[in-house]
C-alpha positions in Angstrom: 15.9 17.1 -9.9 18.4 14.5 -10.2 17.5 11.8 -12.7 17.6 8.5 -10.0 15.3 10.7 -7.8 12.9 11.2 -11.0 13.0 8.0 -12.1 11.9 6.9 -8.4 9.3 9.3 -8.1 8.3 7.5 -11.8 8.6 4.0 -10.4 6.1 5.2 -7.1 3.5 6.7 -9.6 3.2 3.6 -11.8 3.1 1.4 -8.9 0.1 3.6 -7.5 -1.4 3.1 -10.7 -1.6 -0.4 -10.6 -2.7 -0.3 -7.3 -5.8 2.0 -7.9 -6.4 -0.6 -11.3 -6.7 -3.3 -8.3 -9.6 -1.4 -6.9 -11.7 -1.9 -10.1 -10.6 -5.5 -10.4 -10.9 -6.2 -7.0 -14.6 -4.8 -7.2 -15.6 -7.5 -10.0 -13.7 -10.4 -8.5 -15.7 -10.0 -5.3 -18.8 -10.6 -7.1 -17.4 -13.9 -7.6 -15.0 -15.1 -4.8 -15.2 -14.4 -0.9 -13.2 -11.1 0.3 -10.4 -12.9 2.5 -10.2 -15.8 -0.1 -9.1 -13.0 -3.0 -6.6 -11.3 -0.6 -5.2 -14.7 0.0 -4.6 -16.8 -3.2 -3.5 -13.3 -4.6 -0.5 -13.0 -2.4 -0.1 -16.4 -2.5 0.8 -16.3 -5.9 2.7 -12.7 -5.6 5.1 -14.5 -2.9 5.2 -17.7 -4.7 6.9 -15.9 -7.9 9.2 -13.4 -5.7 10.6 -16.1 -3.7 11.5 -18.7 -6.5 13.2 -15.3 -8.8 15.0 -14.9 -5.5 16.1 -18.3 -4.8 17.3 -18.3 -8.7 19.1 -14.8 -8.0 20.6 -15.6 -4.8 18.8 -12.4 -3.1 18.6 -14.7 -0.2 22.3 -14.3 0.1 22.4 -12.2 3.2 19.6 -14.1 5.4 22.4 -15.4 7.6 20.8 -15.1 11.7 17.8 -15.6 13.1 17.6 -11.3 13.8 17.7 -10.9 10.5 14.8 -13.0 9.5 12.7 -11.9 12.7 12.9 -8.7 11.2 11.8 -9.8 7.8 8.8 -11.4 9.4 8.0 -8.3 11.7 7.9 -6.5 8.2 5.0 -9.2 6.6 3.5 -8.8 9.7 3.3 -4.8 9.6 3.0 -4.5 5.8 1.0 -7.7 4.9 -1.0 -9.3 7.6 -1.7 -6.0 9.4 -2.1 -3.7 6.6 -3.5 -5.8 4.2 -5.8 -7.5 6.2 -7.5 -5.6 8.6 -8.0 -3.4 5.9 -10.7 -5.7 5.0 -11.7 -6.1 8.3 -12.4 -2.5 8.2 -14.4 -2.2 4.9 -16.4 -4.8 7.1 -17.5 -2.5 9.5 -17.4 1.0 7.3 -18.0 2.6 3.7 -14.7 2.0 1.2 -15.1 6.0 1.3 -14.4 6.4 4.6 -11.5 3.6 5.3 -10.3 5.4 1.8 -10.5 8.8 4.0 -8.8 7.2 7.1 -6.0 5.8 5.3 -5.1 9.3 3.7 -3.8 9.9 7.0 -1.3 7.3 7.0 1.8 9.9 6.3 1.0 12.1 9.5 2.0 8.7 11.1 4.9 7.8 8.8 6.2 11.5 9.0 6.4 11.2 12.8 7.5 7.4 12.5 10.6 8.5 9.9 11.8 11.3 12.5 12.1 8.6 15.1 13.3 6.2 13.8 15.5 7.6 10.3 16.2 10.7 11.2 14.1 12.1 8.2 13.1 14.9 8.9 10.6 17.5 6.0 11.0 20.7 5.9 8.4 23.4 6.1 7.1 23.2 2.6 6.9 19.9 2.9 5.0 20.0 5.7 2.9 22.5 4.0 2.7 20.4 1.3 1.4 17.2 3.2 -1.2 19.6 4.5 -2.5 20.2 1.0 -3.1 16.9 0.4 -5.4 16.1 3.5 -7.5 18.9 3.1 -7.7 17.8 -0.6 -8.6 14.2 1.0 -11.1 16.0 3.5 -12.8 17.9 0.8 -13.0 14.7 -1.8 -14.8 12.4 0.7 -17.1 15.6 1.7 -17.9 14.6 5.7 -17.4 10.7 5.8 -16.9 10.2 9.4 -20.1 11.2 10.7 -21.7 8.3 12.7 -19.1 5.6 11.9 -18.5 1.9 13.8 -15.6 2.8 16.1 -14.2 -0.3 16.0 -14.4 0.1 12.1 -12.3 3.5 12.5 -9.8 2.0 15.1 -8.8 -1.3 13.1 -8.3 0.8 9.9 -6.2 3.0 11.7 -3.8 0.1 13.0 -3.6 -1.3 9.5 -2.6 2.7 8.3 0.1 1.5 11.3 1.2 -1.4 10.0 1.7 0.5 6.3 3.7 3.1 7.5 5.9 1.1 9.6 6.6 -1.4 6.4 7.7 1.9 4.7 9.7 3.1 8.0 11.4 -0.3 8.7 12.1 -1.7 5.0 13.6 1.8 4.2 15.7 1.3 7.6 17.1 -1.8 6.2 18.0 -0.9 2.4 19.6 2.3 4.2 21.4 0.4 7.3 21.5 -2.6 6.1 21.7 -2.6 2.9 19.6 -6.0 2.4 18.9 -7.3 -1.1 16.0 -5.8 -2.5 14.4 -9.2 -3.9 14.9 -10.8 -0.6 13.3 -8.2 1.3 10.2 -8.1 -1.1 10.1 -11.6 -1.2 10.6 -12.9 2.7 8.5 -9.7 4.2 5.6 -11.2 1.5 5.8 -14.6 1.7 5.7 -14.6 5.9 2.8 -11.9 6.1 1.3 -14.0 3.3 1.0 -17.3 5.8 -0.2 -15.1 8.5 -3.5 -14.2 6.2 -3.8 -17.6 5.2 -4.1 -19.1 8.6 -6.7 -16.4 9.2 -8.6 -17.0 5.8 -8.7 -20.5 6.6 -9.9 -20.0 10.1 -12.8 -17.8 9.3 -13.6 -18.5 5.2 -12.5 -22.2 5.0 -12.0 -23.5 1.9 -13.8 -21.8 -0.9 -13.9 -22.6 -5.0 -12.9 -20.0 -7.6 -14.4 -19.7 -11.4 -12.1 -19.4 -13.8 -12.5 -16.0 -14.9 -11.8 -15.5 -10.8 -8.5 -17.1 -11.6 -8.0 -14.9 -14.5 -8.1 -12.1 -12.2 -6.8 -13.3 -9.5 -3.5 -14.2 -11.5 -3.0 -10.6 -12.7 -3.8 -9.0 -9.4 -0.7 -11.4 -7.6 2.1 -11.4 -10.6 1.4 -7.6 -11.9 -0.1 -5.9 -9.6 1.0 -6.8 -6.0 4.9 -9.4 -7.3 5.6 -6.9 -9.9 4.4 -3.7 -8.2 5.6 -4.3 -4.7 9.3 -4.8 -6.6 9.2 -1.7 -7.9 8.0 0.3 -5.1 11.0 -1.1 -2.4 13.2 -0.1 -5.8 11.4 3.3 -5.3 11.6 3.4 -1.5 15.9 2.7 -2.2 16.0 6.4 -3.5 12.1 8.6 -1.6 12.3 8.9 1.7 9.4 7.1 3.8 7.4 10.3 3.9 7.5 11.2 0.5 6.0 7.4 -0.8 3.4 7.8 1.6 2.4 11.0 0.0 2.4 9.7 -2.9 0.2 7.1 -2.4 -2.4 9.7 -1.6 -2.4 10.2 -5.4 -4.4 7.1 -5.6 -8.4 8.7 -4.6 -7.6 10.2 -8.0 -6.8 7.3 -10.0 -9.5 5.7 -8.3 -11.7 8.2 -8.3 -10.9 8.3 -12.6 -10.9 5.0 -12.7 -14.3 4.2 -11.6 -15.8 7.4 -13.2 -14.4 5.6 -16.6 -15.5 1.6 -15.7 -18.0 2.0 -13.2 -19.7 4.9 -14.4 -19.3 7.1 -10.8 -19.6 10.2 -11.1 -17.1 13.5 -10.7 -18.4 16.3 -8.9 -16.7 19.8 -9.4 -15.7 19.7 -5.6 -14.1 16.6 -6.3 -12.0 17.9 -9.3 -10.7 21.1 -6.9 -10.5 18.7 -4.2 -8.1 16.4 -6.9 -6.1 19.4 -8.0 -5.6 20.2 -4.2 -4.5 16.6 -3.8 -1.9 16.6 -7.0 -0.5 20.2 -6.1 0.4 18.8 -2.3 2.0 15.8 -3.9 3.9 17.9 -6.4 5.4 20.4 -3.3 6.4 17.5 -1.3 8.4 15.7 -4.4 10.1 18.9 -5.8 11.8 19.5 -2.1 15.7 20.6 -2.3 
């Protein structure tokens, strides 16, 4: 494996990491601070950093037309507004367990999405590979569909959309395009950011925030979503679209550790094959070529 590809596939894993950390986080701060409210003042502060370290770095350089930004804002739509927030729409209507299981499937729809559209196309054992890790998902969650809101299942799989097609499109401009990395990160953020604020204020008004709230809050925007979302479009420069999204399935087993070691959930032996299953797909799709 050549070492940039490695140290990608290193990047992805740490930023998956930080992600699943959120879930444990997220899980105490909403004992605190309404849902949309967290979600908000989080990427508030996330775009608020990325844009002034871009402003100081001049990764706003080549934001020279109107197209160019109108694609920057159709990517904090997709990735941010869409993804971010209708996924709390849908843990609204249905168990975090089943928009979890949903959401596994977002890489059938960035495979098909990265054919179109980059030309990307896995080969068989990576196909085999991606198949792996949704029966791994399938076997995790047990049978979680059974009886769900509809409406619950159909809004989690538009944001699963909008996810994939942040991956599809932001890859399609480091690779065509060659756009600045901070300025991508920053722009796509900060847009899809005032998108969920308008809609925060709309339905949640304004709310007040303790100060250990803020404590959290502050780590989840700078480390977890400035920091992390950096390092996974640094990632996304080197994996294809397909192969991030794969790797994201990784996550139900941080998670799943994660809140066997803070919130004291338990790990069945199904889920341990069903974790094995999930790593082994992962593994097959990275170590293509």
């Amino acid at each position: 494996m050549q070492r940039g590809r490695l140290v990608a596939i290193l990047e992805a894993f740490l930023v998956t990491f930080l992600w699943s950390s959120s879930y444990i986080l997220v899980k105490i701060g909403l004992t605190q601070i309404r849902p949309l409210t967290l979600v908000t003042l989080r990427y508030i502060i996330a775009s608020v950093a990325l844009m002034s370290l871009a402003l100081q770095r001049g990764g706003l350089s080549k934001l020279r037309d109107a197209r160019t930004l109108s694609k920057l804002v159709f990517l904090g739509l997709t990735g941010f507004a869409v993804a971010q927030g209708l996924q709390c729409l849908g843990l609204y209507y249905l168990p975090a367990v089943t928009v979890t299981f949903i959401l596994n499937f977002t890489p059938v729809m960035v495979l098909v999405m990265g054919v179109l559209v980059l030309g990307e196309r896995p080969n068989r054992l990576q196909i085999g590979g991606m198949g792996l890790v949704l029966l791994g998902a399938y076997l995790f969650f047990g049978d979680p569909l059974l009886g769900p809101s509809s409406l619950g299942v159909l809004v989690t799989l538009i944001s699963g959309l909008g996810w994939g097609s942040y991956l599809v499109f932001s890859r399609l401009m480091f690779v065509k395009e060659e756009f600045d990395l901070l300025g991508l990160t920053a722009i796509s953020m900060g847009s899809g950011t005032l998108m969920m604020a308008s809609a925060t204020l709309f339905s949640e008004g304004l709310s007040s925030v303790p100060l250990q709230g803020w404590g959290i809050i502050a780590w989840l925007g700078l480390v977890n979503t400035a920091l992390a979302f950096f390092i996974w479009n640094h990632a996304l420069q080197r994996l294809e679209a397909f192969e991030t999204a794969i790797l994201q399935n990784t996550m139900l087993i941080q998670i799943a550790v994660l809140s066997w070691l803070f919130l004291g959930e338990r790990l069945t032996g199904i889920k341990l094959v069903a974790m094995a299953m999930v790593f082994s797909g992962v593994l097959t799709v990275q170590l293509k070529r």
